[in-house]
N, C-alpha and C positions, 0 to 999 in steps of 0.2 A: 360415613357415607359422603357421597362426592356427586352431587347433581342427580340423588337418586339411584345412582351406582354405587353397590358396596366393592371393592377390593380383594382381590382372593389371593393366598402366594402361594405360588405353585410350585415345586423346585422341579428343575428338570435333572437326569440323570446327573452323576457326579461327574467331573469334566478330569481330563489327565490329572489334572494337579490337585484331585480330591475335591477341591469346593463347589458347594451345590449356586447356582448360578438363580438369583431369585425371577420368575417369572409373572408381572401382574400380570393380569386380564380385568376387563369391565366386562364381566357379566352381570347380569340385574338377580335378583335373588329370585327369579321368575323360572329361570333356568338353570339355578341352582337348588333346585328343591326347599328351598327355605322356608323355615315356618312363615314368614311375612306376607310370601308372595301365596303360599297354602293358603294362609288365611283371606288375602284380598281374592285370590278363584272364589274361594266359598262364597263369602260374602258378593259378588259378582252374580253366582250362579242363583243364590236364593232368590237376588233379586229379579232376574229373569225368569227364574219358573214365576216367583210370585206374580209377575205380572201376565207371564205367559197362561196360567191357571186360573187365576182374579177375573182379571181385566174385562175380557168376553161375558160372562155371566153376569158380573156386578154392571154391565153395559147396558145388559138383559135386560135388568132389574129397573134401570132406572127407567129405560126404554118404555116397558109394558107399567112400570107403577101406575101412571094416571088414568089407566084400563082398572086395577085392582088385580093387576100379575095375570090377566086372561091370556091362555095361550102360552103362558111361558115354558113349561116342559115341551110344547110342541116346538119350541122355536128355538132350544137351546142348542139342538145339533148345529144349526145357522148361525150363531153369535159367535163361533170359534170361528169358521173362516172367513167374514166380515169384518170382526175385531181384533184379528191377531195383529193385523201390521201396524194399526194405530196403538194396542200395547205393546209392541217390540220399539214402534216410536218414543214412546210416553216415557218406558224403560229408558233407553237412550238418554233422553233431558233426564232421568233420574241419576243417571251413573254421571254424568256429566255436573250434577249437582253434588254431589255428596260429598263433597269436601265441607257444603256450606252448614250452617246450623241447620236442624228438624226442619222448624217450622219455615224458613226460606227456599228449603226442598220441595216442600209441600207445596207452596204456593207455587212457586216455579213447575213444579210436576202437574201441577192444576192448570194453573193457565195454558201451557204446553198444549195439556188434553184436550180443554176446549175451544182453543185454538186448533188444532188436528180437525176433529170433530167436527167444527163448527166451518172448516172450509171447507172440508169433504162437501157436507151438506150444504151450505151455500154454491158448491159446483156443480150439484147432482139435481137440484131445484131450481137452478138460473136466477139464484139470487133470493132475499128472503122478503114475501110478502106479508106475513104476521110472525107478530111478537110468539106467538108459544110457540110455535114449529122451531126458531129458532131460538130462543134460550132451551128448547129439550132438546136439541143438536148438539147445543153446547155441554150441557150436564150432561148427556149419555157420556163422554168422554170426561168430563171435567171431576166428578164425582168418584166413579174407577179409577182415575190418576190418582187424584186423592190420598183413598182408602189404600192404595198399594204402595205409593210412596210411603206412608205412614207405617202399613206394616214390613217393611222391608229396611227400616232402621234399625241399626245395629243393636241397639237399647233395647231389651223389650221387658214390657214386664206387662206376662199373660192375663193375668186378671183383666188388671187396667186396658190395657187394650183390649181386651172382649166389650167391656162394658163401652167404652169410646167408641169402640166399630157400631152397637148397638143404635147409639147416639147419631153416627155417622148418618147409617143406616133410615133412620126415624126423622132426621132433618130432614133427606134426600126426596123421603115418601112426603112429609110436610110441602115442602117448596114445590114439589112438583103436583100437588094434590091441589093448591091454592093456584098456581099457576093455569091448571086446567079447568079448574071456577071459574076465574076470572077471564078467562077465554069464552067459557059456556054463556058469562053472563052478559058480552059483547056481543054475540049471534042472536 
């Protein structure tokens, strides 16, 4: 390999004097059908549906937790086209990390989201005048980044990640349960 370009030799027709004449080209193996670049589509494409299919609902989720999930089948046809460009963002810093270790993806896919998230709503609100409105701005994005960065690593081993989504999941309703106390207990 040569800066990412593999090499291919091509010969062209045999020339008067019989010798076949070698002909490189730099095509990437993207366009050569290669197993390499099959496999980086794939891996690509999981990770866009995952976050394309994730992201809005698990946004949902975190959205209505401090309610106890009220409303949430009525709101879930709204969370896809709300949430979809802040997960095709979040995706984006995902594919853009993935060279790096898991857990640096993670965070970087984390921060990303509630960053997105977190400005949206400080532009739709004119700025943030309490604490919980803005850290659950933050988490509705931050949380979804997350859990789909995590499941969209190469690595997986389905158990283990059930039971860690779980966790995920259970921290998310925690912070966001104590958060909304602590708000109730200031009024």
């Amino acid at each position: 390999m040569n800066g990412g370009m593999q090499h291919y030799s091509l010969s062209r027709p045999p020339t008067t004097n019989g010798s076949a004449v070698p002909l490189r080209t730099n095509l990437p193996t993207a366009f050569t059908g290669g197993h390499i670049a099959g496999r980086l589509l794939e891996v690509r494409m999981r990770r866009l549906l995952i976050f394309t299919a994730l992201y809005p609902p698990l946004a949902l989720a975190v959205f209505t937790a401090p309610d106890g999930f009220k409303n949430f089948l009525d709101w879930l046809a709204y969370a896809y086209p709300a949430a979809i460009i802040p997960a095709w963002l979040t995706a984006g810093m995902n594919w853009k990390l993935s060279e790096k270790p898991t857990y640096l993806r993670i965070v970087g896919t984390t921060f990303a989201g509630a960053v997105i998230t977190g400005s949206i709503a400080f532009f739709l609100w004119d700025g943030f005048r309490e604490f919980f409105p803005a850290l659950m701005a933050t988490l509705v994005g931050a949380i979804p980044a997350a859990v789909c960065s995590w499941l969209s690593s190469e690595k997986q081993n389905g158990r283990a990640q059930c039971v860690e989504l779980i966790n995920w999941i259970w921290f998310a309703g925690a912070i966001a349960s104590a958060a909304n106390s602590a708000s109730r207990c200031e009024a």
